[in-house]
C-alpha positions as CSV (number, residue, x, y, z in Angstrom):
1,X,-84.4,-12.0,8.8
2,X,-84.0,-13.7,5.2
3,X,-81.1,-15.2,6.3
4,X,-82.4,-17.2,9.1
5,X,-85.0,-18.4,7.1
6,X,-82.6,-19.3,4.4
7,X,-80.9,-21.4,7.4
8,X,-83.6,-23.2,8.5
9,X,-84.5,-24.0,4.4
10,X,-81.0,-25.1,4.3
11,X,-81.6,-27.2,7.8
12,X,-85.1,-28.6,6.4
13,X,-83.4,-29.4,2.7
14,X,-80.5,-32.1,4.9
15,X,-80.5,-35.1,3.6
16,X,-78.3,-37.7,5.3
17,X,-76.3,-39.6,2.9
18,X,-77.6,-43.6,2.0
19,X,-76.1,-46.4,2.5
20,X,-75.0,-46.9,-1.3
21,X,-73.1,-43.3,-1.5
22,X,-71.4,-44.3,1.9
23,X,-70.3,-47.4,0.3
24,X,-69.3,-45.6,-3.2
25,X,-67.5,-43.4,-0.7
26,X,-65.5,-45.5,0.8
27,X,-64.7,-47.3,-2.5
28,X,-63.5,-43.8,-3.7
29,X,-60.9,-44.0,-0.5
30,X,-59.9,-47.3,-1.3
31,X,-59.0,-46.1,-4.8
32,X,-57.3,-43.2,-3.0
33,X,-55.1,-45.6,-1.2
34,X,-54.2,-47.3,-4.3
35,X,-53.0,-44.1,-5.8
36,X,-51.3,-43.2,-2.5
37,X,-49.0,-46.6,-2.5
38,X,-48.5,-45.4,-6.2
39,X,-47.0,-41.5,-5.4
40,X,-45.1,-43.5,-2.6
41,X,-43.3,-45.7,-5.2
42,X,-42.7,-43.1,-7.6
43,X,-41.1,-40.8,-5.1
44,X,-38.9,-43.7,-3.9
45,X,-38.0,-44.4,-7.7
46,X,-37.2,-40.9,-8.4
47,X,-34.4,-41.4,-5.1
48,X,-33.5,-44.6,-6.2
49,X,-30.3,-44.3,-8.6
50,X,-30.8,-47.5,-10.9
51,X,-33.4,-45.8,-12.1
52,X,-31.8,-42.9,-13.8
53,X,-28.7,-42.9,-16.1
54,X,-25.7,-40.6,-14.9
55,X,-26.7,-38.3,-17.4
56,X,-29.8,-37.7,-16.0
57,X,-30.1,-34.0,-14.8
58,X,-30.0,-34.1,-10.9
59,X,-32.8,-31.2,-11.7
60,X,-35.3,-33.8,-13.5
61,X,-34.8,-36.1,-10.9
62,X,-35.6,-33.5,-7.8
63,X,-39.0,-32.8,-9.8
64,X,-40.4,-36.3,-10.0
65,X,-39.6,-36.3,-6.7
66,X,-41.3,-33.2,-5.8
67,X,-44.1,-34.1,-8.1
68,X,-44.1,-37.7,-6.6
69,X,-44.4,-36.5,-3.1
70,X,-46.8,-33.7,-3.5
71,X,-49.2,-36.2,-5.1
72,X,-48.5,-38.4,-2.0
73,X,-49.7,-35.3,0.3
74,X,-51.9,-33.9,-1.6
75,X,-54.0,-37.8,-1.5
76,X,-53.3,-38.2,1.9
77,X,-55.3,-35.2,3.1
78,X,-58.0,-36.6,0.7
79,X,-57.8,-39.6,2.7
80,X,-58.0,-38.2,6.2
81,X,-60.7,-35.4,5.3
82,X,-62.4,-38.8,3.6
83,X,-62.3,-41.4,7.2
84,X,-62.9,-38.7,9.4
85,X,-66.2,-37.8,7.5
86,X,-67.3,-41.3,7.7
87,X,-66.8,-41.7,11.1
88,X,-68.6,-38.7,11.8
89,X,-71.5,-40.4,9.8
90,X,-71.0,-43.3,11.9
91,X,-71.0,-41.2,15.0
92,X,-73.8,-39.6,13.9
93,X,-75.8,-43.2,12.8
94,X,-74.9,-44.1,16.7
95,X,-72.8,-46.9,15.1
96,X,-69.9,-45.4,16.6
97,X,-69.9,-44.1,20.0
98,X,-68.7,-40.1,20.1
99,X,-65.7,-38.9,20.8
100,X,-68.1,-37.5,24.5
101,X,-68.8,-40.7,25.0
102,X,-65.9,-42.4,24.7
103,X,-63.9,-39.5,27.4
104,X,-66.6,-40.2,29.9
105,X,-65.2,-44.4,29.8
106,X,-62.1,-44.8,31.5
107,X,-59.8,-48.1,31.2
108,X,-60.2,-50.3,33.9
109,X,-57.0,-52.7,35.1
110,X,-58.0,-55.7,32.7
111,X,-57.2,-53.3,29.7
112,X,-61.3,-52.9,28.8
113,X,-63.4,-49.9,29.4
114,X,-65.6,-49.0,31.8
115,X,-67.7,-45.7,32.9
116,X,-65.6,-43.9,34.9
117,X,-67.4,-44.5,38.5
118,X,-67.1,-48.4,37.5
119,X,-63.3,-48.8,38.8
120,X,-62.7,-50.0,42.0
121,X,-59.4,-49.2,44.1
122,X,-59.0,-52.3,46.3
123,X,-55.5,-54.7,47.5
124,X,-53.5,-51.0,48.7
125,X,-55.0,-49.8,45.2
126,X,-54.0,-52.7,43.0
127,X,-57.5,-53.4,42.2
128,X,-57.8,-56.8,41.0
129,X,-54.5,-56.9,39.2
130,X,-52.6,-60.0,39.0
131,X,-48.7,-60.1,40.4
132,X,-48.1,-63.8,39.0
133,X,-49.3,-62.4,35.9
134,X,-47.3,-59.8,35.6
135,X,-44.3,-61.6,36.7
136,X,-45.0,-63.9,33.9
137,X,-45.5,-61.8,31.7
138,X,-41.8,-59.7,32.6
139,X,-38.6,-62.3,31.6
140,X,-37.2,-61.5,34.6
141,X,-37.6,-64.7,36.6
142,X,-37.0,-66.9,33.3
143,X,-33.1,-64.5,33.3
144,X,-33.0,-65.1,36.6
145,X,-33.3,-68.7,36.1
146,X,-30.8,-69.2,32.9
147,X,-28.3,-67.6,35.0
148,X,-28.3,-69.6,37.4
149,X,-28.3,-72.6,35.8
150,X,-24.8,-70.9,34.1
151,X,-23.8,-70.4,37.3
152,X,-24.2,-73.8,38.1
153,X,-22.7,-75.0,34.8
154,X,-20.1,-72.8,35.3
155,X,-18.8,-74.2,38.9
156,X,-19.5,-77.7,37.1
157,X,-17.5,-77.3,34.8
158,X,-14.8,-75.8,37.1
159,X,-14.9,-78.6,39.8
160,X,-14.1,-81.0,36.1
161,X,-11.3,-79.2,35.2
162,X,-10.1,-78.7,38.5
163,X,-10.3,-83.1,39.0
164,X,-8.6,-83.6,35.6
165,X,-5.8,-81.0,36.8
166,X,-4.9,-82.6,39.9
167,X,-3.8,-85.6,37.6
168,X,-5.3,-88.5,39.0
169,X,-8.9,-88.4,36.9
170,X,-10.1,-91.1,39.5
171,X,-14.0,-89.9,39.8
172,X,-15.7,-90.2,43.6
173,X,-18.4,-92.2,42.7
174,X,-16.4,-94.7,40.2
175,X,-19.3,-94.2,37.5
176,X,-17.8,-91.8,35.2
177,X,-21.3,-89.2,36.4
178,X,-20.5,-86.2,38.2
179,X,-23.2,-84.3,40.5
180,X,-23.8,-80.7,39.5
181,X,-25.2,-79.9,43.0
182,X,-29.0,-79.9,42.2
C-alpha cells in the first residue's frame, strides 16, 4: 500500500519543464551537434593518410578512429534521446499533434492531409487529380518532342546531302532556303 502512495507523491511532485530549461535544452543539443560534426572529422582524419607519417603505427591510427567514431555514436544517441524528448514535450503542450493524431489523417491527392473520411473517390477514382499536370510534370512529351524535331533535322539534313550529291546544287525554290516540312 506504501507504494501506491509513494506513486501518487511522485504523480503529485511532476513538474513540467519551463520554457527557459526547454530552451537551455535544446541549446545543450545544438552544442551536441557541434561536437557530433567534430567526432565526424576526426574519424575521417584518422582515415585520411596525409595526416599520418608512414611511420605511424597502423595500430594508433585504428584507435583514433575507433575513439573518433565511438564519440560520434555515443553523441548521436544523446541527440536522438534529446529531439525525441522534446517532441514529446511538444506533443504533450499540444504544440505538436500525436503520433494518434497524426495516423487518424490520411494524405489526400493534392499532397496535404486530411481526416481520413475527408477523401473523395470521384473521375473512375482519380479524385480530382490533374492528367495535364502530371504530364507536365513527366519529360515525356518534352522527349517526345526533341526527337522528333531530330527526326525532322535528320531527314533535313538527308534531303541536303542527297541534292548536293546528285551534282547539280540547283535549289527548287532559287532562294538558297530549303523547307524542313513543318
Amino acid at each position: 500500500m506504501s507504494s501506491s502512495s509513494n506513486g501518487d507523491a511522485e504523480l503529485s511532485s511532476f513538474q513540467p519543464f519551463t520554457k527557459a530549461e526547454r530552451i537551455q535544452q535544446l541549446n545543450d543539443i545544438d552544442k551536441s551537434i557541434t561536437e557530433l560534426l567534430k567526432s565526424a572529422g576526426l574519424a575521417l582524419k584518422a582515415l585520411s593518410a596525409s595526416q599520418y607519417t608512414p611511420d605511424t603505427p597502423i595500430d594508433d591510427r585504428k584507435e583514433a578512429f575507433k575513439s573518433a567514431s565511438e564519440s560520434y555514436l555515443n553523441t548521436l544517441q544523446s541527440i536522438d534521446i534529446g529531439l525525441k524528448r522534446q517532441i514529446l514535450g511538444l506533443e504533450e503542450a499540444d504544440i505538436l499533434p500525436t503520433d494518434k493524431a497524426k495516423k487518424d489523417k490520411q494524405i489526400n491527392e493534392f499532397g496535404k492531409t486530411a481526416p481520413v473520411g475527408e477523401t473523395t473517390i470521384a473521375d473512375c477514382g482519380m479524385g480530382k487529380l490533374d492528367i495535364g499536370w502530371l504530364n507536365s510534370r513527366s519529360g515525356r512529351v518534352e522527349r517526345d518532342m526533341e526527337a522528333e524535331l531530330w527526326e525532322k533535322a535528320r531527314t533535313f539534313l538527308e534531303r541536303l546531302e542527297k541534292g548536293r550529291s546528285d551534282g547539280n546544287g540547283q535549289r527548287a525554290d532559287g532562294d538558297g532556303d530549303e523547307d524542313m516540312g513543318t
